[in-house]
N, C-alpha and C positions, 0 to 999 in steps of 0.2 A: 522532434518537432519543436519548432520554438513557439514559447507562448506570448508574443511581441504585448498583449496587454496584462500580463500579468511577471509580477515579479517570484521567481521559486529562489529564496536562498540556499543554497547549499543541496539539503535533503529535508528541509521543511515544506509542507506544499501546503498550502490554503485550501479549504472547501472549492475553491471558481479554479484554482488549479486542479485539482483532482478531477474534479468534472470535465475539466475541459479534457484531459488524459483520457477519460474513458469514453470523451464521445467523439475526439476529431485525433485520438495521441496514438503512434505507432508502437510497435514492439519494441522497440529501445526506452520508449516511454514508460510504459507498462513495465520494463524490466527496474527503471532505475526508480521505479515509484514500489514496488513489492522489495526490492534490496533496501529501501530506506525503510520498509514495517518490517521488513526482516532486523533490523538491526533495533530496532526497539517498537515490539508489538503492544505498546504501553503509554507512547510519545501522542503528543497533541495530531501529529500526523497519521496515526493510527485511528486515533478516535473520529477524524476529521473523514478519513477514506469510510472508516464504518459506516457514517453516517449517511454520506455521500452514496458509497454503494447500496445500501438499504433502500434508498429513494430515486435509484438511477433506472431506468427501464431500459438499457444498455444491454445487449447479451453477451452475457460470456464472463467479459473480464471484471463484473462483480460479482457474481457467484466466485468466481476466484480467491478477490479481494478477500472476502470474507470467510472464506474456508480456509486461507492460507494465516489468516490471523487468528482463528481458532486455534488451527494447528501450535502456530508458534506461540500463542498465550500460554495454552498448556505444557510447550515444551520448557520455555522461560520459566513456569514455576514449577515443572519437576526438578529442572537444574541449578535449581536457584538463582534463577538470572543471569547463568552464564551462557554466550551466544555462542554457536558457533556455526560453521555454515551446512553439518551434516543432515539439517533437517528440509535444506532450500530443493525446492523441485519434490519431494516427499508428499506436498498439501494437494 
């Protein structure tokens, strides 16, 4: 889905990007927005979807959000921060 009013660089996504993902964004959406909290469960984009999802009355894909970044916080710091992709699909 394109976000025609909002700008997402790269893998960074804004609080009005995230939202928008979870309440008008498709599966390619949702995948390339949990592959960017996968790649650092720590980033302002993490914190930003946390938030977002806590406050979203959306089904489904914030209880996700939010399990999946539990998941991989804890995995981040048994590994000491090394990522890799054995834990994606696991949350």
């Amino acid at each position: 889905m394109r976000h025609l009013h909002l700008a997402i660089p790269g893998d960074c996504y804004s609080p009005a990007a995230i939202h928008s993902i979870l309440e008008r964004g498709g599966a390619s959406d949702i995948k390339a927005l949990l592959l960017a909290l996968h790649d650092d469960p720590f980033s302002e984009t993490a914190m930003a979807a946390e938030r977002v999802a806590r406050e979203s009355e959306v089904y489904g894909y914030p209880a996700l959000i939010l399990k999946c970044l539990g998941e991989w916080r804890q995995h981040h710091e048994r590994s000491g921060g090394q990522a890799d992709d054995s834990d994606i699909g696991k949350a």
